[in-house]
PDB file with one MODEL, atoms N, CA, C and O in Angstrom:
MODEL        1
ATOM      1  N   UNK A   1       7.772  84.394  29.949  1.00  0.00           N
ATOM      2  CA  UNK A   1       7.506  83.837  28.635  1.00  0.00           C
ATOM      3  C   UNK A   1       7.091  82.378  28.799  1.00  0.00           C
ATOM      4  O   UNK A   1       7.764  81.557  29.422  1.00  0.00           O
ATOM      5  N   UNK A   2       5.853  82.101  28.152  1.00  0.00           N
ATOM      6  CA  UNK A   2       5.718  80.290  27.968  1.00  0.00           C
ATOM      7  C   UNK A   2       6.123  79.722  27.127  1.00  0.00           C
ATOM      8  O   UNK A   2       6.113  80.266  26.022  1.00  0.00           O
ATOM      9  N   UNK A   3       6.547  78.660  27.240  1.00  0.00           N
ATOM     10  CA  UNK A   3       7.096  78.007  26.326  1.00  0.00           C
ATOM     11  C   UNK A   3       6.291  76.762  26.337  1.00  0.00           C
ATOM     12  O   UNK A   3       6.024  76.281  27.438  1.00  0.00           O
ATOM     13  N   UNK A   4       5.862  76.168  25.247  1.00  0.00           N
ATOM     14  CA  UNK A   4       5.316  74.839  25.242  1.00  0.00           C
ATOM     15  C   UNK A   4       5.890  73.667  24.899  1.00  0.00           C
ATOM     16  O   UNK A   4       6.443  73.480  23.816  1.00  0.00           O
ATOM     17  N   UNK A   5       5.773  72.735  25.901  1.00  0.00           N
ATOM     18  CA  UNK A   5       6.352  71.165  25.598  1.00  0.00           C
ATOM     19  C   UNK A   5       5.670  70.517  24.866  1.00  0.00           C
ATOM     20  O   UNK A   5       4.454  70.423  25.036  1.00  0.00           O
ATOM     21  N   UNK A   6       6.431  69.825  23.711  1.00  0.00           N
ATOM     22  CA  UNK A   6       5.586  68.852  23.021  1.00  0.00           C
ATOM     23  C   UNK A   6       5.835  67.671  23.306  1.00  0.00           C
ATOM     24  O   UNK A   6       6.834  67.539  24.013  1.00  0.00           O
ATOM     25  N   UNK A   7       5.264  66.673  23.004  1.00  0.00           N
ATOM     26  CA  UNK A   7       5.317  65.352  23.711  1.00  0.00           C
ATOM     27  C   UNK A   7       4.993  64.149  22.451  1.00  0.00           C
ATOM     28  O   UNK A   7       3.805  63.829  22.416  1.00  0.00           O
ATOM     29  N   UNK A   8       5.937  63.413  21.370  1.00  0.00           N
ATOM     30  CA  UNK A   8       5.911  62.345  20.820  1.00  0.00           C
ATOM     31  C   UNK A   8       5.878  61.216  20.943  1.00  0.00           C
ATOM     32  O   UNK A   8       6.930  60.697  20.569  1.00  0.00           O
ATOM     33  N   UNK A   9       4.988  60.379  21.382  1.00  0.00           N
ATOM     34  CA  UNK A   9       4.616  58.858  21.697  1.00  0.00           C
ATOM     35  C   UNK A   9       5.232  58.137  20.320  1.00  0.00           C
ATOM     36  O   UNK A   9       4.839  58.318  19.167  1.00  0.00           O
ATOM     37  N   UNK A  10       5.653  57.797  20.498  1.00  0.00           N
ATOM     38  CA  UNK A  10       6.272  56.445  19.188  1.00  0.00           C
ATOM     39  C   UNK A  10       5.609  55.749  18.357  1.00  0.00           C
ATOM     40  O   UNK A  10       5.250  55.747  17.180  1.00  0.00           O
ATOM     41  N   UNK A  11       5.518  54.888  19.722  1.00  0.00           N
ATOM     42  CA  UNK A  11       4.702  53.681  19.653  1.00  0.00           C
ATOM     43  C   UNK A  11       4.944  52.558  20.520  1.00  0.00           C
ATOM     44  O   UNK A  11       6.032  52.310  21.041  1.00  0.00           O
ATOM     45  N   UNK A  12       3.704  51.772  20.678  1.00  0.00           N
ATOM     46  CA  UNK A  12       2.972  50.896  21.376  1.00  0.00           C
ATOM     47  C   UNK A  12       3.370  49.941  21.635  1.00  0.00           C
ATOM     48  O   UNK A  12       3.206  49.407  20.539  1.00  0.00           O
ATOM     49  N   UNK A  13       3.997  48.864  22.496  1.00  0.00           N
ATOM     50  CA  UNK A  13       4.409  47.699  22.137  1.00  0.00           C
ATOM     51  C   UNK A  13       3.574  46.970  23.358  1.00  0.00           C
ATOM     52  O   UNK A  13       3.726  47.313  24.530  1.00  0.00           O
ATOM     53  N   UNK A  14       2.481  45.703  22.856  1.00  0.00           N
ATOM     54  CA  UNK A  14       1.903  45.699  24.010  1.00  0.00           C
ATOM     55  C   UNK A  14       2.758  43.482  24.719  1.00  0.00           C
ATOM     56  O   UNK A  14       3.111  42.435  24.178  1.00  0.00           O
ATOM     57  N   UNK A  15       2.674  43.857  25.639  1.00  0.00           N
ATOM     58  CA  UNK A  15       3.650  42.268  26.482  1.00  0.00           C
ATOM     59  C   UNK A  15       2.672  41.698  26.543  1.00  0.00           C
ATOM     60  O   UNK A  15       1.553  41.881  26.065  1.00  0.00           O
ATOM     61  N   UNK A  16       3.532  40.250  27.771  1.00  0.00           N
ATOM     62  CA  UNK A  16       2.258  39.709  28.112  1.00  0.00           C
ATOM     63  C   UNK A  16       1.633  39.981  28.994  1.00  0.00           C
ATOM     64  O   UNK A  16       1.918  41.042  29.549  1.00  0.00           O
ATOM     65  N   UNK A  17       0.744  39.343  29.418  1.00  0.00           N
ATOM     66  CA  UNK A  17      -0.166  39.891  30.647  1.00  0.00           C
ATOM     67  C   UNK A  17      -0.999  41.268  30.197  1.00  0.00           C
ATOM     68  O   UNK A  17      -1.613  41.972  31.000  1.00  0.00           O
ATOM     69  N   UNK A  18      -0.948  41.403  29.426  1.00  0.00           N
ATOM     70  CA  UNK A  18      -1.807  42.619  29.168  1.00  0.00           C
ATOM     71  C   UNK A  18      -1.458  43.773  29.954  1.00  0.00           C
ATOM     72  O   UNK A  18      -2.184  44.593  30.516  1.00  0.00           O
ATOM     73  N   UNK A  19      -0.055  43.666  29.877  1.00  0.00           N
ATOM     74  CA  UNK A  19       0.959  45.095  30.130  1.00  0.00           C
ATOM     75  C   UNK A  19       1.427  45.965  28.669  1.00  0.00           C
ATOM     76  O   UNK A  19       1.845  45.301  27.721  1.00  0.00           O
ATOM     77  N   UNK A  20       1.366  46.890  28.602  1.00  0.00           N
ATOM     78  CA  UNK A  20       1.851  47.952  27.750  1.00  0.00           C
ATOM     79  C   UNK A  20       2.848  48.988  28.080  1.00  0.00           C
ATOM     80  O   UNK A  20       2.678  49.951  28.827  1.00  0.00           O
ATOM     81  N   UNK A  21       4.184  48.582  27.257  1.00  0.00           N
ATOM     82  CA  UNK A  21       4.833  49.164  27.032  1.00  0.00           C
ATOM     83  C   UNK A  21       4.355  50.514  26.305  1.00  0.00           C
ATOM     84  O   UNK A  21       3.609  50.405  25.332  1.00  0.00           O
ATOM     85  N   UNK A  22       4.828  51.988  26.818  1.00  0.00           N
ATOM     86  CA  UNK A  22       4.632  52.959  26.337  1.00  0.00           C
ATOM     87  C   UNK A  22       6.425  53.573  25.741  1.00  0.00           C
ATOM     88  O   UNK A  22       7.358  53.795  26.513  1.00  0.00           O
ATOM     89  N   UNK A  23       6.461  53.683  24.635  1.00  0.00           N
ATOM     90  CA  UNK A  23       7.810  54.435  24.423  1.00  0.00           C
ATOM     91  C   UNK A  23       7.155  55.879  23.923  1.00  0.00           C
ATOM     92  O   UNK A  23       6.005  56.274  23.731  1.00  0.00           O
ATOM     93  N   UNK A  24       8.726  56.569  23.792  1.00  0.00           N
ATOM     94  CA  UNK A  24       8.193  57.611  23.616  1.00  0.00           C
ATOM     95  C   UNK A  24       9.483  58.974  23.411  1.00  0.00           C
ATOM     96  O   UNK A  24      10.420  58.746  24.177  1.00  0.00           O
ATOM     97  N   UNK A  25       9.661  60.031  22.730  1.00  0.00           N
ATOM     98  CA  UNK A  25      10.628  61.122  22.728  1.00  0.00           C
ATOM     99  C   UNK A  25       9.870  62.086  23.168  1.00  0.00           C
ATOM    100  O   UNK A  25       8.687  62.232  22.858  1.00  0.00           O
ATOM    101  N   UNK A  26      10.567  62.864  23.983  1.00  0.00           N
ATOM    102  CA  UNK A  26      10.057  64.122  24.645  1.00  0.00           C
ATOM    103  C   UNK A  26      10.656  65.363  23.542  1.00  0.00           C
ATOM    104  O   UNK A  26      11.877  65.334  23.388  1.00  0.00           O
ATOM    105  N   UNK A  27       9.989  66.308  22.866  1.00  0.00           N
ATOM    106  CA  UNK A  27      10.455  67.316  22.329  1.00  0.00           C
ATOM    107  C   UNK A  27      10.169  68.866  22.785  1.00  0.00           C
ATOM    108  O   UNK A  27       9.463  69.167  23.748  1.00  0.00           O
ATOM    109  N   UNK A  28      10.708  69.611  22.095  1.00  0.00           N
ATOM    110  CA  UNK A  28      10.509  70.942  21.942  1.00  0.00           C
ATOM    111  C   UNK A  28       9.511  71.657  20.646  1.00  0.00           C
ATOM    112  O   UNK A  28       9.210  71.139  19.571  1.00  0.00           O
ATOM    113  N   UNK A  29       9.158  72.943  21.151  1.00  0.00           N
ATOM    114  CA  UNK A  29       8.560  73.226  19.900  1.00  0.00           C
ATOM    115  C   UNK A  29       9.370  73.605  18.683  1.00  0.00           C
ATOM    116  O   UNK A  29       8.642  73.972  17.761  1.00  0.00           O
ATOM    117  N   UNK A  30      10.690  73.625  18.401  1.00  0.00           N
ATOM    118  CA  UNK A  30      11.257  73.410  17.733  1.00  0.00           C
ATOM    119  C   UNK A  30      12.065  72.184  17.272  1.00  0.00           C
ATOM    120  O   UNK A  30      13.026  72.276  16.508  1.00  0.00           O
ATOM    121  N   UNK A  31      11.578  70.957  17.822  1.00  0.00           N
ATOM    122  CA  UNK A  31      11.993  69.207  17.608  1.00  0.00           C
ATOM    123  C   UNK A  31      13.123  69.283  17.980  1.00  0.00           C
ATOM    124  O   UNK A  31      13.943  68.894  17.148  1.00  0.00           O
ATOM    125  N   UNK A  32      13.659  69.765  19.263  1.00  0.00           N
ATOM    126  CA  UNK A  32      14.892  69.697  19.980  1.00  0.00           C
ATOM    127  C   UNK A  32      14.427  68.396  21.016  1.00  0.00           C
ATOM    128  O   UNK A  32      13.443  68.654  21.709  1.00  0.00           O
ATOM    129  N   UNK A  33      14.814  67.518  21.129  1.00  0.00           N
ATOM    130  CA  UNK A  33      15.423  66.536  22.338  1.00  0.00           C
ATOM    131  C   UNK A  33      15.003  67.026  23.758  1.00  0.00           C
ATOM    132  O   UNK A  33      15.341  68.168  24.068  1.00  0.00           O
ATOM    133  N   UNK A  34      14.327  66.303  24.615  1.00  0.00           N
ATOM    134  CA  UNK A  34      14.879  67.247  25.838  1.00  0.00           C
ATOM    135  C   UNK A  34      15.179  65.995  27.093  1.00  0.00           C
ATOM    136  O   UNK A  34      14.393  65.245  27.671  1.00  0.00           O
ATOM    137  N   UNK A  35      16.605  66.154  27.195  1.00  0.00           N
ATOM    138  CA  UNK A  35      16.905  64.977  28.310  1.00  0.00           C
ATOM    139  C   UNK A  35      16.437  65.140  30.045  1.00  0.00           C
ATOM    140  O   UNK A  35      16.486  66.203  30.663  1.00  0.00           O
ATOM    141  N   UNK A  36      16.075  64.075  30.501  1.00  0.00           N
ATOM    142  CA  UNK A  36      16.108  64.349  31.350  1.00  0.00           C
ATOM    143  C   UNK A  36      14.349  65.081  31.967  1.00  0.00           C
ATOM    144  O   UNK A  36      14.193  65.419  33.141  1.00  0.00           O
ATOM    145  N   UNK A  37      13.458  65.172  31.126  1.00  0.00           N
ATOM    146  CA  UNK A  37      12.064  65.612  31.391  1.00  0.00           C
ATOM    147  C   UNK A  37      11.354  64.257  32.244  1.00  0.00           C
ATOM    148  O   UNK A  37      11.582  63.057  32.092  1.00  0.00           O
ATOM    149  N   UNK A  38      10.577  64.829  33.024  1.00  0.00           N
ATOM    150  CA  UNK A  38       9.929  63.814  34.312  1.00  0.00           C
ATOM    151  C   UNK A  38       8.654  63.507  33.276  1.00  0.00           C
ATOM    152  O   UNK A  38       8.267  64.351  32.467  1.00  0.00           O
ATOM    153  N   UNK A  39       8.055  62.180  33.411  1.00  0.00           N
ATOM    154  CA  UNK A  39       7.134  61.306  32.899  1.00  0.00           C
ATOM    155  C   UNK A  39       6.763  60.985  33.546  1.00  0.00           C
ATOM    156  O   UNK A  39       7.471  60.109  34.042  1.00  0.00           O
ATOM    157  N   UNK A  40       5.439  61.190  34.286  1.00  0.00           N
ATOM    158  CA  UNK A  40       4.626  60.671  35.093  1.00  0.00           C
ATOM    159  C   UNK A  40       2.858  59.995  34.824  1.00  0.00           C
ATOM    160  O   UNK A  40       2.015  60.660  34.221  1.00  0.00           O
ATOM    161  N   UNK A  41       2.705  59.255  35.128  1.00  0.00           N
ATOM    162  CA  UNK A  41       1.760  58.473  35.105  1.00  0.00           C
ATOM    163  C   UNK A  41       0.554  59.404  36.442  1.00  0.00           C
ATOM    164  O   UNK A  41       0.777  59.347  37.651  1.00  0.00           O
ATOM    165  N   UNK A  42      -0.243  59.917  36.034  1.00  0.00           N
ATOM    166  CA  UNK A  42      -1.042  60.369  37.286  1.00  0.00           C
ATOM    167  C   UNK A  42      -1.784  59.518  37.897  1.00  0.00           C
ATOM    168  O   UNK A  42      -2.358  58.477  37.577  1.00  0.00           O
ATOM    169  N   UNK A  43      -1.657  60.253  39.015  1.00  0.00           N
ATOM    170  CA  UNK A  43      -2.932  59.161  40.210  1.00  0.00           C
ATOM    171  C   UNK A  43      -2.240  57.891  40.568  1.00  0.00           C
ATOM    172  O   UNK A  43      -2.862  56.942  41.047  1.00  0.00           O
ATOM    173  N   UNK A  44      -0.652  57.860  40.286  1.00  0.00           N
ATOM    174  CA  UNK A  44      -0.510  56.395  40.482  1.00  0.00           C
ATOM    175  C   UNK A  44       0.840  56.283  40.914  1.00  0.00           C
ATOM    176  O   UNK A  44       1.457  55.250  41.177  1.00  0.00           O
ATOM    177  N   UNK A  45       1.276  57.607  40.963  1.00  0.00           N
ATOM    178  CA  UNK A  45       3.211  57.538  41.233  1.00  0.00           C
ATOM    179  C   UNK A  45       3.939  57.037  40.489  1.00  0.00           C
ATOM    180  O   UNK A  45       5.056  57.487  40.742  1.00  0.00           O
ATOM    181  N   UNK A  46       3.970  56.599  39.979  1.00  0.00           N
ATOM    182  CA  UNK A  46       4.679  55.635  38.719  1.00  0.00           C
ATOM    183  C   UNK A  46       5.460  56.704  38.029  1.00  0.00           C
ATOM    184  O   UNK A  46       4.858  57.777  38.043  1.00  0.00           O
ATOM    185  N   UNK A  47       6.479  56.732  37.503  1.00  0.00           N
ATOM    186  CA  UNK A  47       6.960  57.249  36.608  1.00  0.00           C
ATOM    187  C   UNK A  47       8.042  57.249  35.967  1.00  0.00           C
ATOM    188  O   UNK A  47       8.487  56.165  36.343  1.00  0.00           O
ATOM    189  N   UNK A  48       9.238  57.895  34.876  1.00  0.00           N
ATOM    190  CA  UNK A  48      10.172  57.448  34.517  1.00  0.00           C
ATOM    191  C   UNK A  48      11.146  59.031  34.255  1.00  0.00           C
ATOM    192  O   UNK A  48      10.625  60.040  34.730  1.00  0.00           O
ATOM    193  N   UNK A  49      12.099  59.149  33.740  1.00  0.00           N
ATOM    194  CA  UNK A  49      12.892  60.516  32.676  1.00  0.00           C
ATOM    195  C   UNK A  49      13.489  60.022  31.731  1.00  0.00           C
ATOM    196  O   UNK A  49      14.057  58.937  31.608  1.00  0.00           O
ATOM    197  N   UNK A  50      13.299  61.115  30.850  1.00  0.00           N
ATOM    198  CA  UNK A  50      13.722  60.282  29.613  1.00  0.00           C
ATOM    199  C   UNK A  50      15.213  60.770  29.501  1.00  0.00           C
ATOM    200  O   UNK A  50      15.922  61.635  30.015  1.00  0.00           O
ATOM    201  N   UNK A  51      15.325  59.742  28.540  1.00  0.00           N
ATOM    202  CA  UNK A  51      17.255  59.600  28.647  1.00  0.00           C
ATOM    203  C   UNK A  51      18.133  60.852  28.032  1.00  0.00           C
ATOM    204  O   UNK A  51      17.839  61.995  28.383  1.00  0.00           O
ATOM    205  N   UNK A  52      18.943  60.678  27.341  1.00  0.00           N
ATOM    206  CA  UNK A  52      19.919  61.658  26.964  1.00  0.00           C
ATOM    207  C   UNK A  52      19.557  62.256  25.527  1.00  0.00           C
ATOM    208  O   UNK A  52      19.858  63.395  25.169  1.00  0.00           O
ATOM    209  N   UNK A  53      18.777  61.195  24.658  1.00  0.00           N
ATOM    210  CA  UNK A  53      18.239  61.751  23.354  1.00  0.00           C
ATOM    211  C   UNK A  53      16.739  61.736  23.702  1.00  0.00           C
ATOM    212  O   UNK A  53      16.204  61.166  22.751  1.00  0.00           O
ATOM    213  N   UNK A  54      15.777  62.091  24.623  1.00  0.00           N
ATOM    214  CA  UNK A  54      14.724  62.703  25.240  1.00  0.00           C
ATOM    215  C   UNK A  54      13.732  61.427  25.072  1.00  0.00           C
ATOM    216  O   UNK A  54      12.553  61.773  25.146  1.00  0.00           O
ATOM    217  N   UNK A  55      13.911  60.116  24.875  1.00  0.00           N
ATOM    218  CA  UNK A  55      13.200  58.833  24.916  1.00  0.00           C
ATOM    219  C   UNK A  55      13.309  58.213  26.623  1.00  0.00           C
ATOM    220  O   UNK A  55      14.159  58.249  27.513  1.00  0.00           O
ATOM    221  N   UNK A  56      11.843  57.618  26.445  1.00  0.00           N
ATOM    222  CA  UNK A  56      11.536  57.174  27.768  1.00  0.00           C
ATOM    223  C   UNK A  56      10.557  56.081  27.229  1.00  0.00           C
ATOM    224  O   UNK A  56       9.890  56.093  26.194  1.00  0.00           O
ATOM    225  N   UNK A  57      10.674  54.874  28.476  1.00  0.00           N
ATOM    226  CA  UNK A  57       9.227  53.460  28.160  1.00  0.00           C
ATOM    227  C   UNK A  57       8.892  53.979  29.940  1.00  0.00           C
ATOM    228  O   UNK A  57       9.456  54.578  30.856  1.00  0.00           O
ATOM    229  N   UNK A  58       7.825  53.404  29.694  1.00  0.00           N
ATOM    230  CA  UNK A  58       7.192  53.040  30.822  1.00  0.00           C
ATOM    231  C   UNK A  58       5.702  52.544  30.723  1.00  0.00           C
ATOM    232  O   UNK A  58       4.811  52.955  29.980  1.00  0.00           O
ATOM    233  N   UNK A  59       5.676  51.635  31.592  1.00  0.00           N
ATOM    234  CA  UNK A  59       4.889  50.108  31.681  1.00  0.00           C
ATOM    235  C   UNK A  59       3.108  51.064  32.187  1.00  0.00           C
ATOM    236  O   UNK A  59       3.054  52.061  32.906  1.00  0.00           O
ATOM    237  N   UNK A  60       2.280  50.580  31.747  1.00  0.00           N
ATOM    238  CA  UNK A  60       1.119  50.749  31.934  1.00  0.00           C
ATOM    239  C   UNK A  60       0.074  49.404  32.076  1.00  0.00           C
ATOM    240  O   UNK A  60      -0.230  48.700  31.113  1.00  0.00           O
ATOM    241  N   UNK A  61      -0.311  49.236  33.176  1.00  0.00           N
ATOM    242  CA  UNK A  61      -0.720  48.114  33.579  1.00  0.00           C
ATOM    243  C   UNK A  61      -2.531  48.397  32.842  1.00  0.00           C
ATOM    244  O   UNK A  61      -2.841  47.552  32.002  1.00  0.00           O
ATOM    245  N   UNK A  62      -3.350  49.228  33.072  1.00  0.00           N
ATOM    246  CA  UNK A  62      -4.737  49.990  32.902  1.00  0.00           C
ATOM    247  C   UNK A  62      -4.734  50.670  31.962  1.00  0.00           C
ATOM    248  O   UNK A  62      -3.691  51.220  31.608  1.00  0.00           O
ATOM    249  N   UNK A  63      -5.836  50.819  31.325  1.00  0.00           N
ATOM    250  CA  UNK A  63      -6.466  52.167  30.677  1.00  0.00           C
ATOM    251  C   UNK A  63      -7.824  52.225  31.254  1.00  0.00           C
ATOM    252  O   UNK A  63      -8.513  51.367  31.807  1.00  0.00           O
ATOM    253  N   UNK A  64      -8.127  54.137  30.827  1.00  0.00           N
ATOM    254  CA  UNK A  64      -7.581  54.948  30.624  1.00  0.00           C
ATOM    255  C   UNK A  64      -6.108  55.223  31.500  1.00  0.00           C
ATOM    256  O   UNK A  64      -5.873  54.484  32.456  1.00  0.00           O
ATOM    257  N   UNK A  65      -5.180  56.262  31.151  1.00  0.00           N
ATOM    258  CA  UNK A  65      -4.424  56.826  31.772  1.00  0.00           C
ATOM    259  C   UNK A  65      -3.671  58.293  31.011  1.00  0.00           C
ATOM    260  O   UNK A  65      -3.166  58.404  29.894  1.00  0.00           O
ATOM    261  N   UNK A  66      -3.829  59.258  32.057  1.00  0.00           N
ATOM    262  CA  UNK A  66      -3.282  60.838  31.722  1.00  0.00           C
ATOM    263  C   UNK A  66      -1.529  60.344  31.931  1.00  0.00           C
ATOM    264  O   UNK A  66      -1.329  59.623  32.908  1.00  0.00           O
ATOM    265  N   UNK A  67      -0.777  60.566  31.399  1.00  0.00           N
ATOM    266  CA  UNK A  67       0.465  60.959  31.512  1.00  0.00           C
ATOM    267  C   UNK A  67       1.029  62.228  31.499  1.00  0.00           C
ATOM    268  O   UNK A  67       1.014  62.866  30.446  1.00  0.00           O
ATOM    269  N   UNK A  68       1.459  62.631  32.372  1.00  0.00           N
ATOM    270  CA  UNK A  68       1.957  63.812  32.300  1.00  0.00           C
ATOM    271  C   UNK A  68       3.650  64.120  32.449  1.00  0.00           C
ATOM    272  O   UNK A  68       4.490  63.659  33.222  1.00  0.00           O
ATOM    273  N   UNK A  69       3.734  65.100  31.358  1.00  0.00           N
ATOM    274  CA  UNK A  69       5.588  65.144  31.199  1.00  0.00           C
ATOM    275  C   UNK A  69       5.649  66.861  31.416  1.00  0.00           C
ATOM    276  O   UNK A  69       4.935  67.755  30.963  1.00  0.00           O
ATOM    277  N   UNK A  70       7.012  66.882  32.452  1.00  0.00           N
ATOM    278  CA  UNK A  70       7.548  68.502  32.518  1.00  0.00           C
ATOM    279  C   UNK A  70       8.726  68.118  32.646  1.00  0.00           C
ATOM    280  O   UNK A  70       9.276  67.017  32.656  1.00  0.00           O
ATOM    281  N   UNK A  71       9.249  69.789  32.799  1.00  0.00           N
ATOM    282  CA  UNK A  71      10.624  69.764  32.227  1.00  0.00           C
ATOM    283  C   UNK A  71      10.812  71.106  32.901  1.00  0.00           C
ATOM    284  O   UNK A  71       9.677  71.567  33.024  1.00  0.00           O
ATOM    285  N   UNK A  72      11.522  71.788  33.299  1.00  0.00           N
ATOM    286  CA  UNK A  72      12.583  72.838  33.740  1.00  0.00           C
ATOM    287  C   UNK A  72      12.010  73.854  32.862  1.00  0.00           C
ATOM    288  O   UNK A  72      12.100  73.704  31.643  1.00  0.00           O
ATOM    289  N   UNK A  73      11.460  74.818  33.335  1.00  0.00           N
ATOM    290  CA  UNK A  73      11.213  76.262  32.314  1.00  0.00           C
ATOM    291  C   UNK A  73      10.079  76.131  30.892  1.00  0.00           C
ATOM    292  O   UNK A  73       9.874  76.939  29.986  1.00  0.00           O
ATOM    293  N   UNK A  74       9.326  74.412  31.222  1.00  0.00           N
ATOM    294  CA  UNK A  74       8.415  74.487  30.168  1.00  0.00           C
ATOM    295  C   UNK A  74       6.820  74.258  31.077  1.00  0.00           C
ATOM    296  O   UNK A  74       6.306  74.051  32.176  1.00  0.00           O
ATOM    297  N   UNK A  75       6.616  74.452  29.842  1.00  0.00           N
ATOM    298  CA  UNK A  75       4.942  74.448  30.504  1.00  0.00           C
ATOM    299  C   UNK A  75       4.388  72.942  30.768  1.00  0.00           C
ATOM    300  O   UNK A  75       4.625  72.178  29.832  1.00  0.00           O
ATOM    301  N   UNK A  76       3.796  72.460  31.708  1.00  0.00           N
ATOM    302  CA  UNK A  76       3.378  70.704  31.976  1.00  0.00           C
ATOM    303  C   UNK A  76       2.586  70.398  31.189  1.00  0.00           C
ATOM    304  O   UNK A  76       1.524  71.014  31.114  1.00  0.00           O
ATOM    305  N   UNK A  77       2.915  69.224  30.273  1.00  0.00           N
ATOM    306  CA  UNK A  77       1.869  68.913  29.129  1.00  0.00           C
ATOM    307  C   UNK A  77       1.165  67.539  29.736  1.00  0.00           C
ATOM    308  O   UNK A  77       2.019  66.727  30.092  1.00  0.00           O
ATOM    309  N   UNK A  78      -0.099  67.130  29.919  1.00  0.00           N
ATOM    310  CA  UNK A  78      -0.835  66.377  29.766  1.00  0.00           C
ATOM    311  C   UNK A  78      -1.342  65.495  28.264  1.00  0.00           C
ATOM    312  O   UNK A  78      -1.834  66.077  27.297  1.00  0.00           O
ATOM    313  N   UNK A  79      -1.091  63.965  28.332  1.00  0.00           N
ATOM    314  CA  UNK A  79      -1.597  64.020  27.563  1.00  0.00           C
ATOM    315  C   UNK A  79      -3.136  62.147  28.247  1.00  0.00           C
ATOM    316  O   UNK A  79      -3.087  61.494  29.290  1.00  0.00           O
ATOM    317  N   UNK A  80      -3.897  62.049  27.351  1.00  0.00           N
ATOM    318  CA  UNK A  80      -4.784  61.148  27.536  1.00  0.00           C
ATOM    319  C   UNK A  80      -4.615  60.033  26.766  1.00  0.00           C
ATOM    320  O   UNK A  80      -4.545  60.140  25.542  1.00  0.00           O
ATOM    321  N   UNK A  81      -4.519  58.655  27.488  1.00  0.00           N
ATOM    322  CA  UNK A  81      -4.095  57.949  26.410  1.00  0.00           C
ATOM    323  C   UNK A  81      -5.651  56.501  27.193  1.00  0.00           C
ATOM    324  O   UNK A  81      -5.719  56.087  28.351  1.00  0.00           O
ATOM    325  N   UNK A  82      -6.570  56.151  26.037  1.00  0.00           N
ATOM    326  CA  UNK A  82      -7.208  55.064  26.066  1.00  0.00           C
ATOM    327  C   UNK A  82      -6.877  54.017  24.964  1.00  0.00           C
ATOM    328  O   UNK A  82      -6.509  54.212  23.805  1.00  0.00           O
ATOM    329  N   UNK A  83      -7.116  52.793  25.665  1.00  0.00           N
ATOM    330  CA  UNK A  83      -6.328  51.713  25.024  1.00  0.00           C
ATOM    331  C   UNK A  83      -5.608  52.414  23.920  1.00  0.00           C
ATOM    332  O   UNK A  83      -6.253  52.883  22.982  1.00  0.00           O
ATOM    333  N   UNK A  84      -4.243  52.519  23.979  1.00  0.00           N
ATOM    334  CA  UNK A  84      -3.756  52.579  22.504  1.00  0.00           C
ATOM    335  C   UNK A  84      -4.202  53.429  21.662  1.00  0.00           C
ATOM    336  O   UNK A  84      -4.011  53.210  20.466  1.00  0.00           O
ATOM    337  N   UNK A  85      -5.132  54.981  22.221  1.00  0.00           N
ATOM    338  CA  UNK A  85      -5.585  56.145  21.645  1.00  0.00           C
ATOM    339  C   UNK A  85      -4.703  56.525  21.993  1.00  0.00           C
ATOM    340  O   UNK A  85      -4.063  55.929  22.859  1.00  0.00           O
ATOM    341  N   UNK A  86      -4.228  57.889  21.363  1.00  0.00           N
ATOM    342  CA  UNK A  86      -4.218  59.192  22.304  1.00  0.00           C
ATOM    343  C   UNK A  86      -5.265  59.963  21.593  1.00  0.00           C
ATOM    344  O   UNK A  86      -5.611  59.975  20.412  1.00  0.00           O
ATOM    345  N   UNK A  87      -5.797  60.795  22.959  1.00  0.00           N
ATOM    346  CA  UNK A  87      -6.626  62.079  23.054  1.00  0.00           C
ATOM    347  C   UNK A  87      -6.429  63.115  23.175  1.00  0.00           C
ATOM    348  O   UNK A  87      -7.359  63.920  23.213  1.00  0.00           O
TER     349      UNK A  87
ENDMDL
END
């Protein structure tokens, strides 16, 4: 059976240096939480898990950048993010 991960970006908080903070809750397709899902930044190693109520930051130096989040028994969601889009 597949199951699909959904993936809620927050919002944006951008620092100095022209670093960007990315926050963010990892969900279910039923808006369940999911702790503990891997957040990865592709092509670059970087990455974070999100905490116990399924929120995660992590720093983005560039755009474009794919982020990609999985989780245990779900399907790997990609998502595309340019400056402060998502795609």
């Amino acid at each position: 059976m597949k199951i699909n991960l959904l993936m809620v970006l927050l919002l944006f908080v951008t620092a100095t240096y022209s670093q960007t903070i990315i926050n963010g809750v990892v969900k279910d397709d039923q808006n369940n939480t999911l702790p503990g899902a891997n957040i990865i930044l592709k092509n670059s190693g970087q990455g974070t898990t999100s905490d116990v109520d399924g929120k995660f930051d992590i720093e983005v130096l560039s755009f474009p950048q794919t982020i990609s989040i999985s989780f245990v028994g779900f399907e790997t969601k990609e998502v595309k993010i340019v400056d402060n889009t998502f795609l």
